[in-house]
FIPAMI-664840 format. One record per residue (C-alpha): x, y, z. Coordinates in steps of 0.05 Angstrom, whole numbers, plus 5000, padded with zeros to 4 digits. Layout:
BEGIN
XYZ ...
This chain:
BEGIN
757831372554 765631252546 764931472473 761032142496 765732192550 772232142504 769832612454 767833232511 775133122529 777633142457 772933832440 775534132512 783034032492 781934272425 778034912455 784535032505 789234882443 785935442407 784935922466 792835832478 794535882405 791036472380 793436822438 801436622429 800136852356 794837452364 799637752419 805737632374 801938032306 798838532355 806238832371 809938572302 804338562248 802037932226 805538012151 812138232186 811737632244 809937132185 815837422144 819837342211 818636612213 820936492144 827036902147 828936562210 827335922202 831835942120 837536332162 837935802209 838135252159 844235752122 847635872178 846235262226 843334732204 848034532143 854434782199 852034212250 849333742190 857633772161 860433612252 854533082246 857632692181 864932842204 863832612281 859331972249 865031772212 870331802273 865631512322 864230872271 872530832264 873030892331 867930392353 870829902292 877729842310 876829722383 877530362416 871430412440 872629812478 879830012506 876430722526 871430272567 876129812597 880530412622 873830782653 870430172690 874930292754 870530902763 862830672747 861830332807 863430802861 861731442817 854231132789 853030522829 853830112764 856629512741 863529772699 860729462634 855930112626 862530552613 861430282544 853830572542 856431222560 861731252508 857230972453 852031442464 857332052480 858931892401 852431822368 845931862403 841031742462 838031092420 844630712423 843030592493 836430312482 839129782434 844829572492 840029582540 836828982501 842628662496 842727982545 850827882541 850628742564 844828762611 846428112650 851728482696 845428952714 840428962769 832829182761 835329802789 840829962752 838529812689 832430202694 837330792713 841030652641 836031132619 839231682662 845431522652 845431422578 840832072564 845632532599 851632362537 847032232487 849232732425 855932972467 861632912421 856633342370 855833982423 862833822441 865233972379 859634502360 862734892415 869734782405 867735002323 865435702346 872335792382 870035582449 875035082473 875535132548 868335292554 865934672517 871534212559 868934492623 862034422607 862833642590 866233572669 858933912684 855233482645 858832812686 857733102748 849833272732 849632562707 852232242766 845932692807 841532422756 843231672751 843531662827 838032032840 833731512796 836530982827 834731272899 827231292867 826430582836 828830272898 824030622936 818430452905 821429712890 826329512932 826028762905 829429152844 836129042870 836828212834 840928162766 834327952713 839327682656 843827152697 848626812640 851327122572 858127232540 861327972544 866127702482 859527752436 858728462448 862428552385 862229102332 866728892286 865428802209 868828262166 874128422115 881028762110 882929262153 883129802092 874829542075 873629602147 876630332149 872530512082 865730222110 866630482177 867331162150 861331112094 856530882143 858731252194 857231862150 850731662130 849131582205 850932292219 847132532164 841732202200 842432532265 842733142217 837733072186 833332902247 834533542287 832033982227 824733962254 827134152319 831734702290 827435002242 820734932287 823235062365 829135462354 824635952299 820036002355 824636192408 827836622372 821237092362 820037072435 827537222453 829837782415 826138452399 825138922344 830739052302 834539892293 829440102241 822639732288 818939112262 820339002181 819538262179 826838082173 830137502210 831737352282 826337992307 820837842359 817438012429 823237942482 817637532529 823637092551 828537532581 822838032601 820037422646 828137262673 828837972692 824537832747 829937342784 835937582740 839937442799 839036792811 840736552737 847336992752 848536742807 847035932787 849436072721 853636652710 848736892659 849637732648 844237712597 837337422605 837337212534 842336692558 836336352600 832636132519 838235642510 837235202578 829835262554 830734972493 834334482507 828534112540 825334052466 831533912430 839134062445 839334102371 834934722363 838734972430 845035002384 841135402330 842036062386 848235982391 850436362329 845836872338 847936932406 856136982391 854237462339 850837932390 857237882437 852837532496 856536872508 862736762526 867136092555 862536122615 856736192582 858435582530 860835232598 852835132619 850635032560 854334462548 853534162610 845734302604 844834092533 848833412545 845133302595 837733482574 839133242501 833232702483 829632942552 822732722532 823932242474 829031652509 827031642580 818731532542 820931062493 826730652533 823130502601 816130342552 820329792508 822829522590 815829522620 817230102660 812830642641 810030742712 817031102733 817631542680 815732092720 821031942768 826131952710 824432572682 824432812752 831432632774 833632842687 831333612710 835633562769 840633252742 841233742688 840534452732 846434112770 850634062713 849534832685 851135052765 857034612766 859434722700 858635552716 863135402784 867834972754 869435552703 869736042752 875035592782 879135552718 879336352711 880736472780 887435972775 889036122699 886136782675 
């Protein structure tokens, strides 16, 4: 009976998988032609890899190689010891988990998985608060990569204002989650790690200062070409995909080239235009893909972006929210699954991903007021 029962449910979903697929795709080579919507997809998806992917593969290696230096010669730490003052009354949290927020800030979500783990880290936590790591450390995770993305395409003030959003929506978040556990738990406010050394939290390599310079930077390459390497999926597969539904036919109609599509997107956000103005600032509903995408992967987010300046859309207000929003819902699905399933948590993911989507629309709002702010004083 289970075994009767498992496959009905596997032959329903795949029914519904094709139903939805064939009607994504039909509707898509109904209006473009399916040779010119196939051609589309190539062209796209090698454009992006041209014009993107290799652009944030070269910040990925560079930004490694300063975050590794950074992290070897004891900045890190110093940067930590300097923000501590604020992680109690700001998140609620011990002021150790500054340093989870900067190490994730310069690589990615994962490195606060591995801290998590960590007994001489995790002893200054509560149930609670360590369960809320997962907010915390998701809402950094990939930062100093947007960061400089932004800052790269001659965004400066934008991308500065949007990482002030990005604390502010992670402060909703981490609290938020927090609020939740304790809720459902409230015996989840006792430290689970009593005893450990802080001193062993140590990331220093052996040698000379000049070896430890040289290996921080290799390896710290090779980890960013890594992280590169890792968002090309994402890039290549969401952001191709977005594209299509985004933008429409190009001057001479539908001739397979890149970047042309249905505009289903913005056709769908003209229906409450104002509120994404009003939240967001947003004067062009094509704006409204990026937020979007950034639930799948802030990497193939960052794939518009080009596309975008190129079409004069964005401008310091619009990079303002998306840095706040990508930060923020960077590793949205992946970390908050995989970090609270290695704890024994998996029960509140829901509750995580909850207080994440919050967390992150607060940051894009904030991040839009904030800039409005800065023009009103400065521009």
């Amino acid at each position: 009976m289970k075994k009767f029962t498992f496959l009905t449910k596997r032959r329903i979903e795949a029914a519904v998988f094709l139903i939805l697929f064939f009607l994504l795709f039909g509707s898509l080579s109904s209006r473009m032609g399916l040779t010119n919507m196939l051609n589309t997809f190539m062209q796209t998806a090698y454009h992006l890899i041209l014009e993107t992917v290799l652009y944030i593969m070269g910040i990925t290696v560079l930004t490694g190689a300063l975050s590794k230096l950074l992290i070897e010669f004891g900045v890190v730490r110093l940067i930590e010891v300097l923000l501590r003052p604020l992680m109690k009354p700001l998140y609620n949290l011990p002021g150790i988990a500054a340093l989870g927020g900067i190490m994730t800030f310069l690589s990615d979500n994962p490195a606060i998985i591995s801290l998590s783990k960590d007994k001489n880290f995790s002893q200054y936590f509560t149930k609670c608060q360590l369960i809320s790591l997962t907010n915390f450390g998701t809402a950094f995770g990939m930062g100093l990569v947007v960061v400089a993305f932004m800052v790269g395409r001659g965004f400066a003030v934008g991308a500065l204002v949007g990482l002030l959003g990005a604390v502010i929506g992670s402060i909703v978040s981490t609290r938020l989650m927090q609020r939740y556990i304790l809720k459902e738990h409230p015996d989840f406010n006792e430290k689970i790690f009593p005893g450990g050394n802080e001193q062993e939290i140590s990331f220093k390599s052996e040698g000379s200062a000049f070896l430890r310079g040289l290996n921080a930077i290799l390896d710290g390459g090779k980890t960013g070409v890594d992280i590169g390497l890792a968002i090309i999926p994402g890039v290549l597969i969401i952001s191709t995909l977005v594209m299509t539904l985004t933008f429409g036919p190009s001057a001479e109609g539908y001739t397979g080239a890149a970047y042309e599509g249905v505009p289903g997107i913005p056709l769908s956000a003209e229906q409450e235009d104002f509120i994404f103005k009003w939240l967001f600032g947003f004067e062009d509903t094509e704006l409204i893909a990026f937020p979007i995408t950034s639930l799948g992967a802030v990497g193939a987010a960052l794939g518009l972006v080009p596309k975008f300046q190129s079409m004069g859309l964005i401008d310091n207000n619009a990079i303002a929210v998306f840095t706040a929003m990508g930060m923020c819902w960077s590793g949205y699905l992946s970390t908050h699954t995989a970090m609270l399933d290695s704890m024994g948590y998996r029960n509140l993911t829901s509750k995580a991903i909850l207080s994440h989507t919050i967390g992150g629309l607060c940051a894009g709002i904030t991040a839009h007021w904030l800039y409005v702010l800065y023009a009103q004083i400065f521009l």
